[in-house]
PLY file of the C-alpha trace (Angstrom):
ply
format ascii 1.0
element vertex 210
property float x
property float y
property float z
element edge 209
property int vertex1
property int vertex2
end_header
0.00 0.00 0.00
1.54 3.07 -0.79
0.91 6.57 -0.51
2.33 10.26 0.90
0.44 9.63 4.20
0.49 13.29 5.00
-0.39 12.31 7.27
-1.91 8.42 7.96
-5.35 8.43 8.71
-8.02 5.16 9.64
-8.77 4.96 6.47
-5.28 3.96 5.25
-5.82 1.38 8.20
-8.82 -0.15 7.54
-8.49 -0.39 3.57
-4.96 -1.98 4.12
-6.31 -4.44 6.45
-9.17 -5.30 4.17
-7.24 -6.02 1.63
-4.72 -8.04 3.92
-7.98 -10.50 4.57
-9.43 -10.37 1.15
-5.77 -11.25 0.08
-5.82 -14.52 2.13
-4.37 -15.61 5.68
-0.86 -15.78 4.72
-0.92 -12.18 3.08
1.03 -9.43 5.20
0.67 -5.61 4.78
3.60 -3.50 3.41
3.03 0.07 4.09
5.53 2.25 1.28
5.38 5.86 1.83
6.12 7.66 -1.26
8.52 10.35 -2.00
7.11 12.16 -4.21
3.45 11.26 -5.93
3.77 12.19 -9.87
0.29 12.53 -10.02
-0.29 15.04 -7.36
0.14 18.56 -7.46
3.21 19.87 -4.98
5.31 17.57 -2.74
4.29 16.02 0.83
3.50 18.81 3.47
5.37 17.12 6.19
9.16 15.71 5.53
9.91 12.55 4.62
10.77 11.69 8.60
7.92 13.13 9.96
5.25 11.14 7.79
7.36 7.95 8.74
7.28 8.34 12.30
3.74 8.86 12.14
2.72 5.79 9.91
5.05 3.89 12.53
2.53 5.00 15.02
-0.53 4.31 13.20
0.32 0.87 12.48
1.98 0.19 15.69
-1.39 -2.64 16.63
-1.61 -3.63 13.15
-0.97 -7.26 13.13
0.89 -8.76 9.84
1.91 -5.00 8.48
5.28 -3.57 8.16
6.57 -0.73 6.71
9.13 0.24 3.43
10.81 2.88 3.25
12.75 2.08 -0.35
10.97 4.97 -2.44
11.75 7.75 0.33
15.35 5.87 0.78
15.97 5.75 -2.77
14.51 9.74 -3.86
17.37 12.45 -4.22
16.44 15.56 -5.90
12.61 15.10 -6.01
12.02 12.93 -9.10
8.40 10.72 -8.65
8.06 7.74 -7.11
6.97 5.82 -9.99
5.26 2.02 -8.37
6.75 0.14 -11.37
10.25 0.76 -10.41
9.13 -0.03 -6.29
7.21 -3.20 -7.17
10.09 -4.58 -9.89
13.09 -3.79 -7.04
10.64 -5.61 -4.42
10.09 -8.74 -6.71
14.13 -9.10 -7.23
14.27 -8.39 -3.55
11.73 -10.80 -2.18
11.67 -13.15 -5.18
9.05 -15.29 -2.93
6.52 -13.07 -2.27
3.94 -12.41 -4.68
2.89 -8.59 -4.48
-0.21 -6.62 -5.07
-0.97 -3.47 -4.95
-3.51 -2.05 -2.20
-5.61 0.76 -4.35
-8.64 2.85 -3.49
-11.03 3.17 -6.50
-9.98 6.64 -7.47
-6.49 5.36 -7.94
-8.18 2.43 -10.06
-9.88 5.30 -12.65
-6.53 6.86 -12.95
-4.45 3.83 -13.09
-4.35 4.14 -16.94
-2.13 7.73 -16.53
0.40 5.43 -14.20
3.84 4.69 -15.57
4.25 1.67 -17.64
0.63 0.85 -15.91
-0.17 -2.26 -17.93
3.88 -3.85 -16.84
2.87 -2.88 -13.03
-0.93 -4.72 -13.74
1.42 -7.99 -14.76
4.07 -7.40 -11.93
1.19 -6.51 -9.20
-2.39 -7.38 -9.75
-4.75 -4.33 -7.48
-7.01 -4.96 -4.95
-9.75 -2.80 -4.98
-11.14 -0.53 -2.30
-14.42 1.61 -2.97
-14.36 4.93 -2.63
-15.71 8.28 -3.99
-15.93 8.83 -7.04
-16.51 4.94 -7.34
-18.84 3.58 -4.50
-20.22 0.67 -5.98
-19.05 -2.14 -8.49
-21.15 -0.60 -11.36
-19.99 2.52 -10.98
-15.96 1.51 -10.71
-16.98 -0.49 -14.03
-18.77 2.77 -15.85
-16.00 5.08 -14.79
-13.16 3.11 -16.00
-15.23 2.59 -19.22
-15.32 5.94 -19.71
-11.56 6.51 -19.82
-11.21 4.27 -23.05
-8.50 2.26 -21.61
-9.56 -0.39 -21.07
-11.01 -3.18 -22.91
-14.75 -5.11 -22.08
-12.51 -8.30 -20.94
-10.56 -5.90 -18.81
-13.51 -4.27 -17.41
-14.66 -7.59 -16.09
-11.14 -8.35 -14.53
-11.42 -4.80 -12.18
-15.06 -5.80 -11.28
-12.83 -9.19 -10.05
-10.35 -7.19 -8.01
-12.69 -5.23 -5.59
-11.68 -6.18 -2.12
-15.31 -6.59 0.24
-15.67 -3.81 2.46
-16.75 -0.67 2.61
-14.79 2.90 4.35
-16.15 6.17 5.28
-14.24 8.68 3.19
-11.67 10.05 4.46
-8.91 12.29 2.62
-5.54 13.68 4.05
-5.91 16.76 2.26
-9.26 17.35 4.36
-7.66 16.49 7.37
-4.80 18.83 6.91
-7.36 22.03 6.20
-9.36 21.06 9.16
-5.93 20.96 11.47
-5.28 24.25 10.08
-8.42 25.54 10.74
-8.52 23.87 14.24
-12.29 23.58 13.80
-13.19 19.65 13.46
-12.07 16.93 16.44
-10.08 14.69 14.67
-10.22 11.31 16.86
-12.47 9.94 14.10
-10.23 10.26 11.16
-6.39 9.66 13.30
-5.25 7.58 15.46
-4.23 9.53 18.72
-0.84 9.07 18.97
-0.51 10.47 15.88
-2.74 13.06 16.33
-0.36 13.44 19.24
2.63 13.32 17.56
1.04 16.37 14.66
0.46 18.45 18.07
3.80 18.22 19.63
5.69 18.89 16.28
3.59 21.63 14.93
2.95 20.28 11.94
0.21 21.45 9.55
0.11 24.77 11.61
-2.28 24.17 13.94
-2.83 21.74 17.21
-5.27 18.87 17.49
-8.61 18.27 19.04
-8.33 14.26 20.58
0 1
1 2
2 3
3 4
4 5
5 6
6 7
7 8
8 9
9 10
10 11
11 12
12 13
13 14
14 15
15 16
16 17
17 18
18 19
19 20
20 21
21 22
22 23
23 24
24 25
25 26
26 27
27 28
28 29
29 30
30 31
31 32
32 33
33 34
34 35
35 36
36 37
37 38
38 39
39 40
40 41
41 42
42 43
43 44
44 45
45 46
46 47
47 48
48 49
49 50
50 51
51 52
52 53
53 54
54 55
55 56
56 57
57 58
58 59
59 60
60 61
61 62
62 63
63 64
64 65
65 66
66 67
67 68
68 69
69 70
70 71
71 72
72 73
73 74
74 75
75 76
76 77
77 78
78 79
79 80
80 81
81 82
82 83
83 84
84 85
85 86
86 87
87 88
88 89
89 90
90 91
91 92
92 93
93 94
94 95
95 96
96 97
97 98
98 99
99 100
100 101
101 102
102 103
103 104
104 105
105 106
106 107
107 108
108 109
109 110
110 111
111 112
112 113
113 114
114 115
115 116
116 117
117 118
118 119
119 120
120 121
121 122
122 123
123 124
124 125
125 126
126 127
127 128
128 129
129 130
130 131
131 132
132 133
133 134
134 135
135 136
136 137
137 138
138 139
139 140
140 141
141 142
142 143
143 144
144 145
145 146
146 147
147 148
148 149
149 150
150 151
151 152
152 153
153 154
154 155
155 156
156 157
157 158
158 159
159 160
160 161
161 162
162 163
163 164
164 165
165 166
166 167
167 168
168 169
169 170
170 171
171 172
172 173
173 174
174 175
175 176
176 177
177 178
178 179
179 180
180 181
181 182
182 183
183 184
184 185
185 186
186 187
187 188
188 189
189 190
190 191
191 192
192 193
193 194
194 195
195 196
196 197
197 198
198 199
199 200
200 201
201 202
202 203
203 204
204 205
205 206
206 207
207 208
208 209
């Protein structure tokens, strides 16, 4: 599962571990915070240390989860983190494991703009989490459609990937604004030690109601 986690929130939790059980009993969790996202606007608020620690925190109870920190290890003068070049280092690595790739839907609509997408779809087969835009398995199906992508037979094969659960949404982004804004109580949407952690290191300008 990868991502900026800027900073980790329960949703990151609870869509990694449903795709840990829909993956099978043997199936672990690898948490790999990104360096830098090529499809997002701007660079990671917090540093690359900060959003560590605090995803070391969040998934400090998470049973069969560890974290990776090869893309932020690897990154020197902010090029992307491109998942093709993670996943193909972590097959050589771990030649063993068989990896997929922990993806909420609106990842899944855009995975068609990812680098060499259709190498990473034969290196790391997604698991699906719904999400907005794409809260059910007809819409996921329409929406991809509607890029042109991907084929009817392909289609079918996303429908086949969607892990069984269902998340409130939660965003990052939203969580940061309302930090800022020190308006919202947060213990819904962050765990509290690392709403803890946010407070004691200033980050995203403002403290934390927990």
């Amino acid at each position: 599962m990868g991502g900026t986690f800027d900073p980790p929130h329960l949703w990151h939790i609870a869509a990694a571990t449903a795709a840990r059980d829909a993956a099978g009993s043997a199936a672990w969790v690898l948490f790999i915070p990104a360096a830098n996202s090529p499809l997002k606007i701007g660079g990671p608020v917090a540093t690359q240390s900060d959003r560590i620690e605090m995803l070391r925190l969040a998934t400090r109870s998470l049973k069969r989860s560890v974290i990776w920190t090869d893309e932020c290890d690897r990154a020197t003068g902010g090029e992307p983190s491109y998942s093709i070049d993670t996943v193909e280092r972590f097959r050589l690595l771990y030649q063993h494991v068989t990896p997929r790739l922990c993806i909420g839907a609106d990842q899944a609509l855009a995975f068609h703009k990812w680098h060499r997408y259709r190498d990473l779809l034969a290196q790391a087969e997604p698991l699906v989490i719904l999400r907005e835009p794409a809260t059910t398995r007809q819409a996921l199906r329409e929406q991809l459609a509607a890029t042109g992508a991907w084929t009817e037979h392909e289609l079918s094969q996303w429908e086949r990937r969607i892990a069984p659960c269902k998340l409130a949404p939660i965003s990052s982004t939203q969580i940061r604004s309302a930090i800022a804004a020190s308006t919202t109580d947060l213990s819904p949407f962050i765990d509290p030690k690392v709403a803890e952690y946010i407070r004691k290191h200033g980050l995203y300008s403002a403290a934390v109601t927990v």
